[in-house]
N, C-alpha and C positions, 0 to 999 in steps of 0.2 A: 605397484598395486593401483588398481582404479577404482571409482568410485561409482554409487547410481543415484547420487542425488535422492529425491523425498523417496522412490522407491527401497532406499536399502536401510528404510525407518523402522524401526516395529510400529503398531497400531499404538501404544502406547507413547512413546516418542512423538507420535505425528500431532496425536492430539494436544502435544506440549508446543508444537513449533507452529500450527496454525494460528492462535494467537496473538504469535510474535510476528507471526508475520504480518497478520493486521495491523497490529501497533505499527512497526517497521514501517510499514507504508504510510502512514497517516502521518510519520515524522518525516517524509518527503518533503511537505512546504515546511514543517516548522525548519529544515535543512535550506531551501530555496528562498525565505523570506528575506534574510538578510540580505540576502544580497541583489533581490531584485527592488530591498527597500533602499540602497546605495542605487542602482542604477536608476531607478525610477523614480524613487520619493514612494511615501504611504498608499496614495494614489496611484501611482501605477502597478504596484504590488497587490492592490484591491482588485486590479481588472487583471491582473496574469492568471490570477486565481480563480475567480470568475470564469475566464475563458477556458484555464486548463479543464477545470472540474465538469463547466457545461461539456465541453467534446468527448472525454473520457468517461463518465460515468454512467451514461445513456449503454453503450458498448459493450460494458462491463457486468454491471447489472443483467443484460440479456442473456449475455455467456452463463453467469450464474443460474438462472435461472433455468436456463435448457438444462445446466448439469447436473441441478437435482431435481429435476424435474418438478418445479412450484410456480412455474408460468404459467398466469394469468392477466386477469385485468381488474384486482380487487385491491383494495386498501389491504387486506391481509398481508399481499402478494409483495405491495410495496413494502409495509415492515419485515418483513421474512427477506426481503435483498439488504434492508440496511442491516439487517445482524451479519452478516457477509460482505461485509462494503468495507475498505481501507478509510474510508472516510466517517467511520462510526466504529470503530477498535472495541471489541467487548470491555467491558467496567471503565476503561479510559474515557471513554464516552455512555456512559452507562442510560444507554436508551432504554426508558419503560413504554409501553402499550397498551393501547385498549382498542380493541375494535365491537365499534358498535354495532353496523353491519356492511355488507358488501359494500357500500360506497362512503363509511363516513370512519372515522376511528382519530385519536390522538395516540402523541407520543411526546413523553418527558424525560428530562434527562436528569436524573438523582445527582450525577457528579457529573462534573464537563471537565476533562486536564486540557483542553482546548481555548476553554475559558479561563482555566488557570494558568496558563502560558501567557496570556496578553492582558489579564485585566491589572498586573503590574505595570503596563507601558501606559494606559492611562485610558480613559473613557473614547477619544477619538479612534482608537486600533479596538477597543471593544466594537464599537459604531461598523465598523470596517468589516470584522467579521461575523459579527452578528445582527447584522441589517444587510450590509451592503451586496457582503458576499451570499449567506445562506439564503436570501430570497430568491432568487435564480438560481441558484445550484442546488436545490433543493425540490425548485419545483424540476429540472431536468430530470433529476434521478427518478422522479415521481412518473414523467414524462413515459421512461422507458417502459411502463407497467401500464399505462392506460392518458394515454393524451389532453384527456378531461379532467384529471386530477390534479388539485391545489393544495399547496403546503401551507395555510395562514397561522403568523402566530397566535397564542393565546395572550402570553407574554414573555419576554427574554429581556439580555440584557441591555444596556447596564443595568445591573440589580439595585431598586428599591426593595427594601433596605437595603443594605451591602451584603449580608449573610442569607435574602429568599435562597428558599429553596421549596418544589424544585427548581434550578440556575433557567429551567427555561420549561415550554409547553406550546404544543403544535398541535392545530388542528388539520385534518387531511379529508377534502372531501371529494368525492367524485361526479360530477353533476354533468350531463352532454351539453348545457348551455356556459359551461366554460369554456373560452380562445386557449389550444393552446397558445403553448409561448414559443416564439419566432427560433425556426430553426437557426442553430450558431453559425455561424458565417465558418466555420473549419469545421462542422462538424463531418465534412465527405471524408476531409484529410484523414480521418482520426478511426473511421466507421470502414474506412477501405484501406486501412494498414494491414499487414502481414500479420501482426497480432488480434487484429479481430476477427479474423477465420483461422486461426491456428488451432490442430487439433489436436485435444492434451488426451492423458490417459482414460479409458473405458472403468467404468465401475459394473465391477462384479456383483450383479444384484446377490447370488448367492453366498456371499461371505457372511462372518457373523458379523452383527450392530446394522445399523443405519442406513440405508446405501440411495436415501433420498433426503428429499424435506417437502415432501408429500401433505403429511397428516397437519396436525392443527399445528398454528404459530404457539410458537414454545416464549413461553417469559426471558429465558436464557438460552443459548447453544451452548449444551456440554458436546463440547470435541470428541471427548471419549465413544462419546453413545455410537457415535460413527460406525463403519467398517474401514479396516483398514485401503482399500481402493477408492475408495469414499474421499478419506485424509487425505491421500495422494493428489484426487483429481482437486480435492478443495485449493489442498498449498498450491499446486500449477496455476490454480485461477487467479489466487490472491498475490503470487507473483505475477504474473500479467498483467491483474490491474493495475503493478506501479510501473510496469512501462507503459502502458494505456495511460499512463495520470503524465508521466515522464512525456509521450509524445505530446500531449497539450500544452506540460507548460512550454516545451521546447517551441512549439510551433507559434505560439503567444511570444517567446523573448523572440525569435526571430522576425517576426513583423517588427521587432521595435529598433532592434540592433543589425547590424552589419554579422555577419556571419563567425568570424573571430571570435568579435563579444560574446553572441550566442552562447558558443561553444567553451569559454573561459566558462559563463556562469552556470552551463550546466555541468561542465567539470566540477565545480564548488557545488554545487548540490548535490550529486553522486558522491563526492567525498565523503560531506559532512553525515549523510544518514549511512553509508556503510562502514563507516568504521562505528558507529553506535549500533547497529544493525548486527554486525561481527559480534560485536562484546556484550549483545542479549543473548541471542544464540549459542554462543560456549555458551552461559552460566545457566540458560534455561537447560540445556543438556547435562550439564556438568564437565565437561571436558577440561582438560588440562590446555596447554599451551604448548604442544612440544608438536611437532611436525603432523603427526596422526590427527590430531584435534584438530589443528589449524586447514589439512584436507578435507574433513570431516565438516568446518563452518561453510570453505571456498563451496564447497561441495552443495551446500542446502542457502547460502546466500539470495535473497530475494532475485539482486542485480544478475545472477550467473543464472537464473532460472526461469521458464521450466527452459526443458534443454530442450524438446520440441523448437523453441523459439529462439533460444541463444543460441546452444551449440557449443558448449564447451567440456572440455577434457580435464580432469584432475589425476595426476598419479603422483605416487610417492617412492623417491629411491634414495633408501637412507636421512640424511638430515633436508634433503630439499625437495620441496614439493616444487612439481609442475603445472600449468594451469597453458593450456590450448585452447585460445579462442579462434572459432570457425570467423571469417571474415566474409563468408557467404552468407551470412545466417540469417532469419527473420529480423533480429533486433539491431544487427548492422544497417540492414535495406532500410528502416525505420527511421534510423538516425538516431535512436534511442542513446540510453547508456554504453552500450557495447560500442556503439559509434566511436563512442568519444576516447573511446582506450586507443593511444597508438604507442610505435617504440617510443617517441622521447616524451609520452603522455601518461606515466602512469601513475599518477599521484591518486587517484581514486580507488587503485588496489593497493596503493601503499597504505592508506590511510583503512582500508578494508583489512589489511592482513595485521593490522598495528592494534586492531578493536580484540586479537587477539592475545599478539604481546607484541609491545612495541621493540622488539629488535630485529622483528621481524623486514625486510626491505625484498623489493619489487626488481628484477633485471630483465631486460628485454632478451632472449637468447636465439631467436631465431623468427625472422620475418619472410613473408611469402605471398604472394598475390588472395593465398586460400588461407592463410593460418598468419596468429601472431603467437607464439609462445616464448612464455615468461617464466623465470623460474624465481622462484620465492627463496631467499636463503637466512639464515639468522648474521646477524650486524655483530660486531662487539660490545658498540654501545647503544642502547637505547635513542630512541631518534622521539623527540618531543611532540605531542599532542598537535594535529593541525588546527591549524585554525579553525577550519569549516565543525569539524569534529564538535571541538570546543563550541562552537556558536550552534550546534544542534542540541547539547549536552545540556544546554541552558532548561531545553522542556522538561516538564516534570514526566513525561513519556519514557524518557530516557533510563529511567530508576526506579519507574512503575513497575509494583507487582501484582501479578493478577491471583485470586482466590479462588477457592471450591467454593461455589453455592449451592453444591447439593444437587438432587433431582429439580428439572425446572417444571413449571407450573403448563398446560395447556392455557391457551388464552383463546382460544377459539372451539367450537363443538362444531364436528363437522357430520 
């Protein structure tokens, strides 16, 4: 039996796994930190981030944009990409809005799980990611929408008192006598990868729901309202952006490390967010743990998708699934994730198929200049938590659950 990835969703499923997939992505660096805060210290885990976010999210943002067609060059434009950014997860990052007009608007964030991941480690990693990192990577993403635009805060933290809320508040203006800010030094790397011209599924303007984000900025994106080709091209996208985030921070550890190291640490970050990645996805679905399900996760996995750009195969015969990765593929040429998978390297799918049930183990069964296939089989005994796993598991991300809020509000009249 084989599988079609986010195409073989209903409309209602899709709108439950787009979400997760935002989240999922946005626990990339909380996966990544550790251990670039062991190789580097505080400060160099400051600038990996920096560098990943500036090359990646300029890219990304554009793709979304062409895809539902809400490219422009307004303040509107720029909120309407952050509700679709890995780097702003709905209610985990719970961005609010006001645009006052085409060039001016704020936004606040009612709850940050992003500030509640670090303001445990102490006031200097607060400092870190909310001065150090958000001023430049914030105005990038701004960047991809209109050149002239600046992200100032109003205020953020640390939090005077300890309890403010809201945790933070941004001003966004647009003005032509604004510099922008200095192209990143990788940003060609990242803007002429295989994944930033990869081309994912067509949306059906004629299906029922949504099949743009045309009309005015919405308070919230209800997934549902969608069409179902809509969902499809959305998850392709928001999987993209974590190898578009993946090609930055990779290209960032590799100016600093010898190629080995590289390659070690971004094994440890693929680990750590797909095995927590896995075990949202069953439970957002519902699935069981028994061979079907476990096809079923491989199947819709951020890191295996879109399949445009990885290239892989899932089928099932009997108690073990098989998983064929193209070795030709867009996100191998990348160096991406898919890179990093070889025969005596698979701890990153072991740790992916374990977010399912942990007896599950990883075997190489067949290598080829064009293919690696691995067949996944169940263990006797359960194999214990990895590491990496465990050190992403720490985010409140991990065990977040998202709610219905209902119809969203227009915030724009157009």
């Amino acid at each position: 039996m084989s599988h079609d990835s986010f195409a073989g969703l209903s409309r209602a499923q899709l709108a439950v796994v787009v979400p997760e997939l935002l989240l999922c992505g946005h626990l990339i660096d909380r996966s990544g930190m550790p251990h670039t805060i062991g190789a580097f210290g505080r400060e160099g885990m400051t600038q990996v981030a920096i560098d990943e976010w500036q090359v990646a999210s300029p890219v990304y943002t554009r793709r979304m944009q062409a895809a539902l067609g809400f490219a422009g060059d307004s303040v509107e434009t720029i909120f309407k990409g952050l509700q679709l950014d890995i780097g702003a997860p709905p209610q985990f990052l719970d961005f609010r809005f006001r645009v006052d007009d085409h060039d001016h608007g704020e936004f606040w964030l009612d709850h940050c799980g992003a500030l509640a991941d670090v303001e445990p480690l102490g006031e200097q990693f607060v400092r870190a990611m909310c001065h150090d990192i958000e001023d430049p990577t914030f105005d990038a993403t701004a960047l991809a929408t209109n050149p002239h635009a600046q992200v100032r805060p109003v205020h953020r933290p640390p939090r005077q008192p300890a309890d403010r809320q809201p945790v933070c508040a941004w001003r966004v203006t647009i003005d032509a006598a604004n510099e922008p800010p200095p192209v990143p030094r990788n940003a060609a790397l990242v803007a002429g990868s295989v994944a930033a011209g990869v081309e994912l599924s067509p949306i059906d303007a004629g299906e029922e729901g949504t099949a743009d984000y045309r009309g005015p900025l919405l308070s919230d994106l209800r997934f549902a309202d969608f069409s179902r080709s809509a969902l499809i091209r959305i998850a392709e996208e928001v999987a993209l952006q974590q190898h578009l985030l993946v090609a930055g921070f990779l290209i960032a550890i590799r100016e600093r490390v010898d190629e080995q190291r590289a390659t070690e640490i971004g094994r440890k970050q693929f680990a750590g967010v797909a095995g927590v990645a896995s075990g949202r996805i069953r439970a957002a679905l519902g699935l069981s743990d028994d061979p079907a399900a476990l096809a079923r996760v491989l199947d819709l996995h951020p890191a295996l998708n879109p399949r445009q750009y990885v290239g892989t195969r899932i089928e099932t015969a009997g108690a073990t699934v098989t998983l064929t990765l193209d070795r030709r593929c867009g996100g191998v040429r990348d160096g991406v994730w898919p890179a990093l998978l070889e025969p005596e390297h698979l701890a990153p799918l072991d740790a992916l198929v374990r977010g399912v049930d942990p007896h599950y183990t990883c075997r190489t069964s067949k290598v080829t200049d064009d293919e690696l296939v691995v067949d996944v089989v169940r263990a006797d005994e359960p194999a214990g938590e990895a590491v990496e796993v465990a050190l992403t598991r720490i985010s409140t991300g991990a065990n977040f659950a998202f709610a219905d809020r209902g119809i969203p509000l227009p915030l724009t009249v157009l």
